[in-house]
N, C-alpha and C positions, 0 to 999 in steps of 0.2 A: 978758640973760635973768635969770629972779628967781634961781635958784639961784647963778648967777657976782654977782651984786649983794651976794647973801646972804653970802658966804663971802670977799668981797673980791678978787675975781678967778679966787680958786680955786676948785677943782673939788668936787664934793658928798662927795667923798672929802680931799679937803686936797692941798699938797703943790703943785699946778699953780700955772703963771706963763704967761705968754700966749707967752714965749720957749719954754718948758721944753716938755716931754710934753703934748702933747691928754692931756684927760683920754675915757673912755671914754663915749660918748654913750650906752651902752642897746644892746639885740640890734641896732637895723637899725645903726645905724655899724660896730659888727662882721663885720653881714654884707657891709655895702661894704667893709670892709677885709680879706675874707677874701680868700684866692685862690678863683679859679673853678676849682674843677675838671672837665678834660674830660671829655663823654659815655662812660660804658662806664666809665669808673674808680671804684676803689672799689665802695660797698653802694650801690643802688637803693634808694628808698623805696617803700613800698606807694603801691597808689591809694588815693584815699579812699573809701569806700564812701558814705558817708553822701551826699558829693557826687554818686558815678554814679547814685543812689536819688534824689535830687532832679531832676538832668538830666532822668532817664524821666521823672518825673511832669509836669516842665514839657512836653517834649515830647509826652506825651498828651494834656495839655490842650490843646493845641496843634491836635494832630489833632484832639478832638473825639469824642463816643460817636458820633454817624455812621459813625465810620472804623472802628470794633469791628464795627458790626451789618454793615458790607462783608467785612470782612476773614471775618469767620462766615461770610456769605453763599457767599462765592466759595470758601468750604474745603469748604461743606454742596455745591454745586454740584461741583467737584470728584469730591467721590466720589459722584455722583449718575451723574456720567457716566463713571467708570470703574465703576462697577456695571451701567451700563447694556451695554457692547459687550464682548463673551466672543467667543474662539476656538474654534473645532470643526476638530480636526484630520482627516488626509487622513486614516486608517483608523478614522473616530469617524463617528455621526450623531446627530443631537440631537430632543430633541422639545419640544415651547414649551407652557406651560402659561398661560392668560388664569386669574385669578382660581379656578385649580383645575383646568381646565376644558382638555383638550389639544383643540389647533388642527390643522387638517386641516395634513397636508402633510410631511413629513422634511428638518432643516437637514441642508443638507450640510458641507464643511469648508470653511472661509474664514473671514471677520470679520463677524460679525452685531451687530443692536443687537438691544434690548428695553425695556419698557416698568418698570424695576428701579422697586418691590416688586409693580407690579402682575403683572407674568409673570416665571415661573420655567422654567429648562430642566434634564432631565436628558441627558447622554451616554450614548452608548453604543455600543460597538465592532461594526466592521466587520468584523472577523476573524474567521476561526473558532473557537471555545470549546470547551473540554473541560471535563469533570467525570470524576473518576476515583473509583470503587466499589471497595473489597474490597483497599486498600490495605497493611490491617494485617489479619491469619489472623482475629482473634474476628468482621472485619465482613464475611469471604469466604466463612464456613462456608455449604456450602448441601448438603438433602440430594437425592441424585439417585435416579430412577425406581426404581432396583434396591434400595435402601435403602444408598447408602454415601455416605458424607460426604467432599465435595471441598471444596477452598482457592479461588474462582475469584476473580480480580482482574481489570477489565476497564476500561476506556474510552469513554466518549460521545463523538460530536463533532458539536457542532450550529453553526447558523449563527441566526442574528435575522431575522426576514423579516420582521415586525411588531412597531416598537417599542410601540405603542401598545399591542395585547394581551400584550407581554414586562411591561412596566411597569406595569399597573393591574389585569389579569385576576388574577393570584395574586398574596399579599403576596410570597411568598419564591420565585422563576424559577428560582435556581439550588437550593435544597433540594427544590423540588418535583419535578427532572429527575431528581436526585440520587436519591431514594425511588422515583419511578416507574419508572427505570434498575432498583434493584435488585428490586424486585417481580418486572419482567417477567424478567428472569435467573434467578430462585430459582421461576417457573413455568414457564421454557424447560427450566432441568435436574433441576425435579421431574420430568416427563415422558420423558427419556431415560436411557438406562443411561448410566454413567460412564465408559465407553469414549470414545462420542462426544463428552464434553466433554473427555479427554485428547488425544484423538488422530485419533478417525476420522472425526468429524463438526464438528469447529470452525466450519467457516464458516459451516454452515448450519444453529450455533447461534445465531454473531452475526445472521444475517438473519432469524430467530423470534424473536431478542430488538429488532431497530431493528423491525420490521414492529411487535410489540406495545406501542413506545415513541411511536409515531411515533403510534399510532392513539389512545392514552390521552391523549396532549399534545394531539392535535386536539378529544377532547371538549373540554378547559380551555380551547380557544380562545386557545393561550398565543402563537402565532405565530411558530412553533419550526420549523425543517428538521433532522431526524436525519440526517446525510451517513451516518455507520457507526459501528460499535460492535466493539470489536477485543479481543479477549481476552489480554491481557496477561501473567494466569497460571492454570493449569492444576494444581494440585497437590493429594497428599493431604492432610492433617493430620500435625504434625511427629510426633506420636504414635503415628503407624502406615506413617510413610512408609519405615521399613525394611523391616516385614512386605512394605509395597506393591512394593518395588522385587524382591524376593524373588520375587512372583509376577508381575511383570512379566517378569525374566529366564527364570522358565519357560516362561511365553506367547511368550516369543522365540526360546526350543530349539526350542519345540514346532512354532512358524510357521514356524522353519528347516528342521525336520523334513517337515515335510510340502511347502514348497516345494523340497526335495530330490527328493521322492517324485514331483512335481510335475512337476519335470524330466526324471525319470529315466521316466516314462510319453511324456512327450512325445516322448521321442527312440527309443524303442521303436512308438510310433503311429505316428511317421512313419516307419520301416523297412519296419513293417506296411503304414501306408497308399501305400507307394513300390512295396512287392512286390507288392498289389493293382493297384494302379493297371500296373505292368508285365505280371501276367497280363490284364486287362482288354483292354488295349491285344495281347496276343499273343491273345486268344482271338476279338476282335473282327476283327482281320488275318486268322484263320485263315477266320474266319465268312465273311468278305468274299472272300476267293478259294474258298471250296469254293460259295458261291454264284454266284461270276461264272462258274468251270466247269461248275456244273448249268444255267446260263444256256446257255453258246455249247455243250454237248451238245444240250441242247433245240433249239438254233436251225440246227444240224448235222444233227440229228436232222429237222427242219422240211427243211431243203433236201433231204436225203435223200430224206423222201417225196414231196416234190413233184418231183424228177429220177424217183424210181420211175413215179408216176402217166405222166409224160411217155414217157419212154423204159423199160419194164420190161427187157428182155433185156440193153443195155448196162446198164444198175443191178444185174442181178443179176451179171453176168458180174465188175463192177468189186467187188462186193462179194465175188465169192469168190476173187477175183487176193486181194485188201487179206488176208482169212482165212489163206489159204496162206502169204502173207509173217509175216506173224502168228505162225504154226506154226513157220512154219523158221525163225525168226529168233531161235529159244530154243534151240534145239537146236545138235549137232553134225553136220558133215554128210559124206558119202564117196561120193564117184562113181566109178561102177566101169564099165569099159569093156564091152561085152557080147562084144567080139571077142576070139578069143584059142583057147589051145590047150586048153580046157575045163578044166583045173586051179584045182582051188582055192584061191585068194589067199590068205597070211598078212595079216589083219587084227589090226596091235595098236590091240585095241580100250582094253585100259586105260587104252594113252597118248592112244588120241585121244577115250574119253568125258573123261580128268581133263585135255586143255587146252579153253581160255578159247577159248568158242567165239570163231568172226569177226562180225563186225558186220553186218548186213542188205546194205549197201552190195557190200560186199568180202566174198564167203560162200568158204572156203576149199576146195580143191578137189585130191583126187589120181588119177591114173591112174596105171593100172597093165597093162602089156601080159601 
């Protein structure tokens, strides 16, 4: 080689003999003469970058701009078709819109396609919906018939029965319930005293307020069912709810009072009406036997004269035996013998007018010789 030619054998360095020490060739000889170190030991070297940046670019060229405008294609299509098929769950129904334009018909729940960006759908629940009014005191003040200002807080609950009129007939379905709810409420308890919104007539303020809710949404053609309207709270204003309770407890003496009074008639009425009712019943008994006697007199009296017409001499004869028995059967009576020594019999008359006379049957009897 020129440099061992150059130096006489020796090395570009000096010193070398073809016996002696190699002299050092340069990096690669030292890299054959290093040891190999095993994988995992020691420091790792970076990658190169410059080389992984070349690699891509040859491997693009490679593939070709064809492979770009595919690879777009099938990522634009992609989400063409996940834009296209939407869920509508089991308590959802949905409504399809062509170009603005809603299509006869209500999805139900399942997996539908669509025609993505030409048609759009909106959801919309199957459940029943509430709207709650007069949540907070400033937005329940209302005044009632008698001029007093009550707290009322209350409840809608409607159901969707036309999504098509829920969705395009008003912009806003739930503020316009919300407004038309409290209107009809603040005209149901202008019209009443404040009684009946406490306490006496609750239900059959909810039913004048769903009747005038239910009647208003139908002009809107909103496509609304009112189920009920619940009144939730009932109170004065915190500013005068002490006075209120105040005269509440006296309207409570006062109810107590008179349903005492109440009672205490009642139970006197029916004393009354038990005592009536038991002369009624004794005078009517009495009525009904003194006319069934004037009756069988009459009918006594009937046979009487028709035995007279027939037979007169026995009828009169019978009729003055009956007399005579009659006579003596009140009295006391003494039979006295006619025979005898003409003297005049000791009659104690005291004892025998004061005893008990004998019975008609058994007429009591003494001689005396």
């Amino acid at each position: 080689m020129p440099w061992s030619n150059q130096n006489g054998g020796k090395g570009p360095w000096g010193g070398g003999s073809e016996n002696g020490p190699r002299p050092v060739g340069g990096r690669n000889e030292e890299n054959r003469q290093r040891p190999h170190r095993p994988a995992g030991g020691g420091r790792s070297t970076p990658p190169d970058m410059d080389d992984l940046f070349r690699k891509g670019r040859q491997q693009l060229k490679q593939f070709g701009n064809g492979g770009i405008f595919l690879l777009v294609g099938l990522f634009v299509a992609a989400f063409w078709l996940f834009q296209c098929f939407y869920t509508v769950q089991q308590n959802e129904q949905a409504v399809v819109l062509r170009f603005g334009v809603p299509q006869e018909g209500i999805v139900s729940d399942g997996l539908h396609f669509r025609l993505w960006p030409v048609e759009i759908y909106y959801k919309l629940p199957l459940t029943e919906q509430i709207v709650t009014i007069g949540a907070q005191e400033p937005y329940g003040l209302m005044l009632s018939g008698d001029q007093n200002i009550v707290n009322v807080g209350f409840s809608v609950y409607y159901d969707i029965v036309d999504p098509n009129a829920y969705l395009f007939n008003v912009s806003d379905p739930r503020m316009t319930i919300q407004q038309v709810a409290e209107s009809a409420m603040r005209e149901v308890v202008g019209r009443r005293p404040v009684d009946d919104v406490y306490r006496d007539q609750r239900e059959a303020v909810s039913a004048d307020v769903l009747s005038i809710i239910q009647a208003t949404l139908n002009k809107y053609n909103m496509g609304v069912r009112v189920k009920r309207v619940s009144l939730t709270r009932a109170v004065p204003p915190q500013d005068v709810a002490a006075a209120f309770n105040s005269v509440q407890q006296a309207e409570q003496e006062r109810n107590r009072s008179i349903e005492q009074g109440n009672e205490e008639r009642a139970k006197k009425l029916g004393v009354a009406n038990g005592q009536a009712a038991r002369l009624h019943e004794a005078a009517a008994a009495y009525k009904g036997r003194v006319v069934e006697e004037a009756r069988g007199e009459a009918r006594q009296f009937e046979r009487m004269a028709q035995e007279a017409a027939n037979a007169p001499q026995a009828t009169r004869f019978r009729l003055y035996m009956e007399a005579v028995e009659h006579l003596l059967s009140g009295s006391g009576k003494l039979v006295l013998d006619k025979a005898g020594s003409g003297a005049v019999p000791y009659l104690p008359l005291n004892e025998l007018m004061g005893a008990k006379p004998a019975s008609p049957s058994t007429p009591a009897t003494a001689k005396r010789k």
